[in-house]
C-alpha positions as CSV (number, residue, x, y, z in Angstrom):
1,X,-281.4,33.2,-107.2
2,X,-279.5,31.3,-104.2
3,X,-276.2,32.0,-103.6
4,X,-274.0,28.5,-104.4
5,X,-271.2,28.0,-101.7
6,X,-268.6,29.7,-104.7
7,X,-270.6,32.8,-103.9
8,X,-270.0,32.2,-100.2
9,X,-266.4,31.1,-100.4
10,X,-265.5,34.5,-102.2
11,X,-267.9,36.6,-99.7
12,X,-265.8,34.8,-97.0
13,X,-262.4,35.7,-98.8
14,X,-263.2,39.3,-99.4
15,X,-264.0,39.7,-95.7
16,X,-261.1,38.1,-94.7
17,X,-259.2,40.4,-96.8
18,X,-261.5,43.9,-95.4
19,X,-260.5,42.3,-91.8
20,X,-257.2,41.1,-92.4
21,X,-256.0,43.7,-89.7
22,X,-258.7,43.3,-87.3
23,X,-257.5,39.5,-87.2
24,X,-255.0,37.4,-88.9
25,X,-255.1,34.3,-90.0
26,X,-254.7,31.3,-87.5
27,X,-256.2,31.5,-83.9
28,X,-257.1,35.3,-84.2
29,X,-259.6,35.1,-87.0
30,X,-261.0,31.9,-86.4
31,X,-261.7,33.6,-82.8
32,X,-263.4,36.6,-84.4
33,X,-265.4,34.6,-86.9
34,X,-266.7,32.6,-83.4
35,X,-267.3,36.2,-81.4
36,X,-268.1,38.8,-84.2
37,X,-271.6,37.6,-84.1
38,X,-272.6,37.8,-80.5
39,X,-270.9,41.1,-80.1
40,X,-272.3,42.8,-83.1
41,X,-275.2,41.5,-81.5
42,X,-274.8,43.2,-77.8
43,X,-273.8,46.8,-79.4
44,X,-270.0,46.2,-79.6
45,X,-267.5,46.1,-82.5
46,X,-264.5,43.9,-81.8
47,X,-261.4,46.4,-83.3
48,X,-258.8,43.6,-83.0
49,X,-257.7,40.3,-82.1
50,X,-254.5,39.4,-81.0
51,X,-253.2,35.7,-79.0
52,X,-250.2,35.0,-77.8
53,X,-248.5,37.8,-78.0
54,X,-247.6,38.4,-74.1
55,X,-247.2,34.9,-72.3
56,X,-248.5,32.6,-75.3
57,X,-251.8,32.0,-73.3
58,X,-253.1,35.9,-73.5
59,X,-256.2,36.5,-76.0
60,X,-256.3,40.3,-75.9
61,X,-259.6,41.4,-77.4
62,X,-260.4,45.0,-78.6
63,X,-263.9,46.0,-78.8
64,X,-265.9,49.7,-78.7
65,X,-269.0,50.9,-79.6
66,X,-270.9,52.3,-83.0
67,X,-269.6,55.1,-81.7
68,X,-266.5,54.8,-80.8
69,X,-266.8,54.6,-77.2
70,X,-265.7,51.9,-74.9
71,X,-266.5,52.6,-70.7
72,X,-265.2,49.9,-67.9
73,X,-268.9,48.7,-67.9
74,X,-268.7,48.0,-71.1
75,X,-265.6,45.9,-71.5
76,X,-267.2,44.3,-68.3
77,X,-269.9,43.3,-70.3
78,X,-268.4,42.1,-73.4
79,X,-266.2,40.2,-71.8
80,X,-269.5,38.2,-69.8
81,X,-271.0,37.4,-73.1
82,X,-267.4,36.6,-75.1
83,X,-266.6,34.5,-71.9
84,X,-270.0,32.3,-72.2
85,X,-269.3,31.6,-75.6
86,X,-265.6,30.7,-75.6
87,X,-266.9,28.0,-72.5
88,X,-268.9,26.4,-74.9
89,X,-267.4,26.0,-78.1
90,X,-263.5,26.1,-76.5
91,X,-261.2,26.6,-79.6
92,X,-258.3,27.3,-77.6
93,X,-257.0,24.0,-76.0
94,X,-256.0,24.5,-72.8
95,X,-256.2,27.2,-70.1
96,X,-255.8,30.9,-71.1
97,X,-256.5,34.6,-69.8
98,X,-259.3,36.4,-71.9
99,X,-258.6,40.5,-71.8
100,X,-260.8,42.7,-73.2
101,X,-260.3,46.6,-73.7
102,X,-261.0,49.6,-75.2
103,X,-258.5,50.8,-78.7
104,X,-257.1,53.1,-76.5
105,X,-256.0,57.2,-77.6
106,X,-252.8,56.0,-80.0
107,X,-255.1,53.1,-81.1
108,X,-254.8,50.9,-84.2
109,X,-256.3,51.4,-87.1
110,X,-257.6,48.1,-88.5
111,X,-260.6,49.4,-91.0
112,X,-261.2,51.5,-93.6
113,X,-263.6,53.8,-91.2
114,X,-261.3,54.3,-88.6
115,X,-259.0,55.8,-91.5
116,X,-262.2,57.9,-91.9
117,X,-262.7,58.4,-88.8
118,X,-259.7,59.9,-87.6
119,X,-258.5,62.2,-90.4
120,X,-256.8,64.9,-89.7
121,X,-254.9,63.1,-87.1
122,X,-251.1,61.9,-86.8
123,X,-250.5,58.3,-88.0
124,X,-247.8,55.6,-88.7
125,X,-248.4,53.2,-91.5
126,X,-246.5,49.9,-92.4
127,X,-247.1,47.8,-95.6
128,X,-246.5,44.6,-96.3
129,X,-245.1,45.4,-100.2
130,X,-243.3,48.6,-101.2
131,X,-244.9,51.2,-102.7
132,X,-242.9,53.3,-104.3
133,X,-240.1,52.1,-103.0
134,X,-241.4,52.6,-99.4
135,X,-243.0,50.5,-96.5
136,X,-243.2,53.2,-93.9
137,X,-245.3,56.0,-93.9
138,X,-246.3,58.9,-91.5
139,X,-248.3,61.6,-91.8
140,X,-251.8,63.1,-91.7
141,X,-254.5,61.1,-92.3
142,X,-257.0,62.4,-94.8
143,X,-259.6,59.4,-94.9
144,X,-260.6,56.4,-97.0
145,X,-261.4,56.1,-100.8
146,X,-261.6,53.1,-103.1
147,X,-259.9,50.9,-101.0
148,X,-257.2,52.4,-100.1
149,X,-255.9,55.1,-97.5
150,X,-254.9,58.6,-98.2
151,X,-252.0,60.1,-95.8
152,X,-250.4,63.2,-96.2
153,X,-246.8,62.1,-96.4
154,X,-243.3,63.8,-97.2
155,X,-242.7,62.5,-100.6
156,X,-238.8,62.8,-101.6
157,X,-238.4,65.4,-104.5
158,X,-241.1,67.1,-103.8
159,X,-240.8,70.7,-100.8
160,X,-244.6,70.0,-100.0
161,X,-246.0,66.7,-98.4
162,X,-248.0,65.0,-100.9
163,X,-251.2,62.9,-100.4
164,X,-250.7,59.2,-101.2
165,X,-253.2,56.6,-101.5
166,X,-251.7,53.5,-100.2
167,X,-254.0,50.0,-100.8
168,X,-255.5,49.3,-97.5
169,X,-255.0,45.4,-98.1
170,X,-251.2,46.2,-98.2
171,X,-251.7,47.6,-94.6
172,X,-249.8,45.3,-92.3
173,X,-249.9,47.8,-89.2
174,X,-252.0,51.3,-88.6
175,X,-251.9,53.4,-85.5
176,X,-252.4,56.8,-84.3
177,X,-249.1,58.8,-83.1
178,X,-250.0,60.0,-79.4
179,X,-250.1,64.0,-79.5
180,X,-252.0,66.7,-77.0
181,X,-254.4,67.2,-79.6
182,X,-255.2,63.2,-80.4
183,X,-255.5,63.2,-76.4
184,X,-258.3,65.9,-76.4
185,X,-259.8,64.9,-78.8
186,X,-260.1,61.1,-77.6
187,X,-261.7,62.5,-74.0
188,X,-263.9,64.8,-76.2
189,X,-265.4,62.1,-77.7
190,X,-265.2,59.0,-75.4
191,X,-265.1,61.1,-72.0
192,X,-264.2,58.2,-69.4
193,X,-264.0,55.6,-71.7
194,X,-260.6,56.1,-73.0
195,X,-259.0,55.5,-69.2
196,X,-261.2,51.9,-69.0
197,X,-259.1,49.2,-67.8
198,X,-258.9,45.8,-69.2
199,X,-262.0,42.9,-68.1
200,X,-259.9,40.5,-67.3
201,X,-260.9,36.7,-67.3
202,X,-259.3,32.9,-67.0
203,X,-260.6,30.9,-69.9
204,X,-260.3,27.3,-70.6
C-alpha cells in the first residue's frame, strides 16, 4: 500500500523531532533538509547546523564520517560538493561565508548514537522542560535507550550518583566536557582528524 502524504507529513515530523538538535527550525533545517542528501551520498554525516550565530552571514556546518572521523581533506571535500549545491538552489539571500568542520574533541551531541557513542565519557546536558525539577545535568554518559538518554548524575538525597533517563526530545543542548582522557581518546580514534581546520568558503 502507498504511503498518502499524512504518512509523509508524520515521517517528516518525527525526523524533525530525531534532528531537532542537529538543526532547528528556520534557516538551519531547511539547509539540512537541502544538503543531508548529497552528503549522505559522498560518505559524510552532517552533525550540526548552525547560521548566524557569529556575524549573521556565517553558516557553520558540522560534518564527519560513519565513523566518526573528519580529516582537513575531508572537510575540503564536503564543502566542494555542499558549495555546488547551495550555488544552485541559493536559499540564503544574499552573500554569506560557508564553514565546514569536524565536531571537534568537547563536541556536541545532537543524536541518540553519539549518546551511544561516547558513553563513559563526561557530559553537560540542558533541557528545554524540567525534569524533576532540573534543566541542567552533568555527568557520565551511559548511552541511549527508548528515546531518551541515560547520565550518571548526582541526584539530591541520594550519597551515590544515580542514572537518569532524560527524553532526548527535551535535549536543547549536549556536549562533551573537555578532559585528558576525552582528548586521548578522540586522537585514538580520529588520529589527525580531530586538529582539521575549518573549509572555508564565500557563498551567495
Amino acid at each position: 500500500m502507498a504511503s498518502t502524504g499524512l504518512d509523509r507529513k508524520r515521517e517528516e515530523a518525527a525526523d524533525a523531532l530525531d534532528t531537532h538538535l542537529v538543526a532547528p527550525h528556520g534557516v538551519p533545517r531547511r539547509i539540512f533538509d537541502l544538503l543531508r542528501g548529497p552528503a549522505e551520498g559522498a560518505g559524510f554525516e552532517i552533525v550540526r547546523i548552525r547560521f548566524g550565530l557569529q556575524d549573521g552571514h556565517t553558516l557553520q556546518i558540522m560534518a564527519e564520517r560513519a565513523d566518526g572521523s573528519m580529516s582537513v581533506e575531508d572537510c575540503e571535500e564536503l564543502s566542494r560538493i555542499l558549495s555546488a549545491v547551495l550555488d544552485v538552489e541559493d536559499p540564503i539571500p544574499g552573500e554569506y561565508n560557508l564553514e565546514v568542520s569536524s565536531a571537534g574533541i568537547d563536541r556536541p551531541l545532537t543524536r541518540l548514537k553519539d549518546f551511544d557513542r561516547w558513553q563513559g565519557f563526561d557530559a553537560k546536558v540542558e533541557l528545554s522542560e524540567a525534569v524533576g525539577g532540573r534543566k541542567r545535568f552533568r555527568g557520565l554518559l551511559q548511552g541511549a535507550e527508548d528515546g531518551e538518554i541515560l547520565i550518571e548524575s548526582e541526584v539530591e538525597g541520594f550519597s551515590e550518583p544515580q542514572v537518569l533517563g532524560l527524553p532526548f526530545q527535551k535535549v536543547s543542548e549536549a556536549k562533551l566536557v573537555m578532559s585528558d582522557d576525552l582528548i586521548r581518546e578522540s586522537l585514538k580514534r580520529q588520529g589527525p582528524a580531530d586538529d582539521a581546520p575549518d573549509a572555508s568558503s564565500d557563498g551567495e
